[in-house]
C-alpha positions, -999 to +999 in steps of 0.1 A: -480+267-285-508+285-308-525+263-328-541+275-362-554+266-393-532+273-426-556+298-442-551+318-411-515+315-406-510+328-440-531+359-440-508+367-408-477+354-418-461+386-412-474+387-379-464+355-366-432+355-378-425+390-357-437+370-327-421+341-325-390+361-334-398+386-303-418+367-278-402+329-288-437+316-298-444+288-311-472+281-341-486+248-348-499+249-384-529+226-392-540+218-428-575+201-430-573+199-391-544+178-393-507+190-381-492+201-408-462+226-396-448+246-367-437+282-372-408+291-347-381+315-346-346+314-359-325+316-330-351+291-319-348+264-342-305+272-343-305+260-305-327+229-312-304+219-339-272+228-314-289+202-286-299+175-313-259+174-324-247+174-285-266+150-276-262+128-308-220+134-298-219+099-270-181+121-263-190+154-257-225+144-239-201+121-219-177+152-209-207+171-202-224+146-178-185+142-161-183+182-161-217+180-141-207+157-114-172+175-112-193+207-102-214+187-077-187+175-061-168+208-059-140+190-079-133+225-099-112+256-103-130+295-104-118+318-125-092+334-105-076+294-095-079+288-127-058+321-140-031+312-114-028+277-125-023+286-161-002+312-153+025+288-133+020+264-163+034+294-186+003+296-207-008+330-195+012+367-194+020+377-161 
């Protein structure tokens, strides 16, 4: 993470913004030497926010973590298993 002062984030706003949007930078903003701000991208902030809400669900974090040890333990179907096993349940076309 690039850290800068305020005066100089703004005269390259337009700059920084194209980087952290290309290149997934991050910019710590500092006003009077003091963190003030981070400047990141989009995408980046909209994945933060995604992880923040999974992990606030105790449900879904729980399915998760039970997903995880079902792969360790090889309890789980690939694609073409799962296919058939749909299939003989009548929820996919033959």
């Amino acid at each position: 993470m690039t850290t800068l002062p305020i005066a100089d984030a703004r005269s390259m706003l337009s700059k920084l913004v194209e980087e952290a949007s290309t290149t997934h930078e991050r910019f710590e903003i500092t006003r009077n030497g003091r963190r003030s701000a981070v400047l990141l991208a989009a995408d980046d902030y909209d994945a933060m926010r995604e992880t923040i809400a999974v992990l606030s669900d105790t449900k879904l974090l729980q399915a998760h973590q039970e997903g995880r040890a079902a792969i360790e333990a090889d309890d789980y179907l690939d694609a073409e298993q799962l296919a058939s096993v749909m299939h003989d349940a009548g929820r996919l076309p033959q």
